[in-house]
C-alpha positions as CSV (number, residue, x, y, z in Angstrom):
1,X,15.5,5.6,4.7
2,X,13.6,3.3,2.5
3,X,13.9,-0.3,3.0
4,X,16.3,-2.5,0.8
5,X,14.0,-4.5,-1.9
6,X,13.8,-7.8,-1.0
7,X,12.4,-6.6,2.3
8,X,10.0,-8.3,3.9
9,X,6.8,-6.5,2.5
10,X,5.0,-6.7,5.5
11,X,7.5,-4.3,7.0
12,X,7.7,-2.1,4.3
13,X,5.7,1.5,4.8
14,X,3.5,2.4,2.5
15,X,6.0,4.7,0.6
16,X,8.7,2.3,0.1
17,X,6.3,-0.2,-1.3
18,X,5.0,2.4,-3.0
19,X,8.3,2.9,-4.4
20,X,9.5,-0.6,-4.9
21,X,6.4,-1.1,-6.7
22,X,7.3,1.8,-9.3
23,X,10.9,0.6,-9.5
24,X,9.8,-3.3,-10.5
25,X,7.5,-1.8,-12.8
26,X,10.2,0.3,-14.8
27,X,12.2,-2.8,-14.6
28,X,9.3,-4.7,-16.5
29,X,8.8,-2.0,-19.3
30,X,12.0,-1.8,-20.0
31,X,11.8,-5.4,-21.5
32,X,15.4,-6.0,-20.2
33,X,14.6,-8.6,-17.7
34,X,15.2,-12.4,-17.9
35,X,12.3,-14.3,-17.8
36,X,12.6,-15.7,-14.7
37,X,13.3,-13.1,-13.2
38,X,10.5,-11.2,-15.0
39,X,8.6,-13.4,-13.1
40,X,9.4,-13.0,-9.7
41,X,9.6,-9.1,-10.1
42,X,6.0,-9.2,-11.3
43,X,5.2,-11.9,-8.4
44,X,6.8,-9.3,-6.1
45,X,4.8,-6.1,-7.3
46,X,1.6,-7.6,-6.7
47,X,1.7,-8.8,-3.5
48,X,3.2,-4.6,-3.2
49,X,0.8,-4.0,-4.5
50,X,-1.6,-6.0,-2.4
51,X,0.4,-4.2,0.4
52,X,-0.4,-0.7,-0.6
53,X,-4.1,-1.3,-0.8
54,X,-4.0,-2.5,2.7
55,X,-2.1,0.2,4.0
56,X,-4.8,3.0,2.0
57,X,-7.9,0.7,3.1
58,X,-6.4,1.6,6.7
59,X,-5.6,4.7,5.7
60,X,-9.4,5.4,4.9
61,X,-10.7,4.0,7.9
62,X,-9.0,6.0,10.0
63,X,-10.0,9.1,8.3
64,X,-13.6,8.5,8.1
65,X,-13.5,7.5,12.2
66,X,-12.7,11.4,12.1
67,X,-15.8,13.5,12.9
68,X,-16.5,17.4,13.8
69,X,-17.7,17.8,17.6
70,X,-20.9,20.6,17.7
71,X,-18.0,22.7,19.2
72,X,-16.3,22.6,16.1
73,X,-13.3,20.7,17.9
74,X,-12.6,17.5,15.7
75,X,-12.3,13.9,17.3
76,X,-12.6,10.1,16.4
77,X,-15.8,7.8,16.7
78,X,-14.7,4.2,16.3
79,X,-16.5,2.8,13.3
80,X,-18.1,-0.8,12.7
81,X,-16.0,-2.8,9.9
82,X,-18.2,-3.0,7.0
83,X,-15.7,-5.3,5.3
84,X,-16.5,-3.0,2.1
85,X,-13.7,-0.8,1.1
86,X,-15.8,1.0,-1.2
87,X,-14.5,-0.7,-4.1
C-alpha cells in the first residue's frame, strides 16, 4: 500500500517515492499549479528525489558486496565505502 504524499520521505520505500516523484512531476507539467504551491511540490520532488538516489546508491552496494564462491555457490564480501557512487 503506498504511503499517503505528505509522508515523511524518510519512510517512504523506494517505489512510493518513486511514485510520488512521478505524480508531482505530472502535477508540474501540467502547468495547473498555483505558484506556491508549484513551489513546494518541486521543493518536495527533489528531496524524493534525493531519496531515491540514496535508496539505489544502497541498492548498488549491496549488489556489488555479492560475489561467486570457486564452488560456484554465490555469497557477500563486505566492501570498503569508497564514498564514490560511480557518478
Amino acid at each position: 500500500m503506498p504511503e499517503p504524499i505528505d509522508a515523511p520521505i524518510d519512510a517512504l520505500s523506494f517505489e512510493d517515492a518513486l511514485s510520488e516523484l512521478e505524480r508531482i512531476v505530472r502535477g508540474l507539467e501540467g502547468g495547473q499549479m498555483k505558484l506556491e504551491d508549484a513551489i513546494s511540490a518541486y521543493e518536495r520532488g527533489a528531496a524524493l528525489r534525493r531519496h531515491c538516489d540514496a535508496k539505489l546508491g544502497e541498492a548498488e552496494m549491496r549488489v556489488r558486496a555479492i560475489v561467486q564462491n570457486d564452488d560456484g555457490t554465490t555469497g557477500t564480501e563486505p566492501l570498503a565505502d569508497t564514498g564514490d557512487s560511480g557518478r
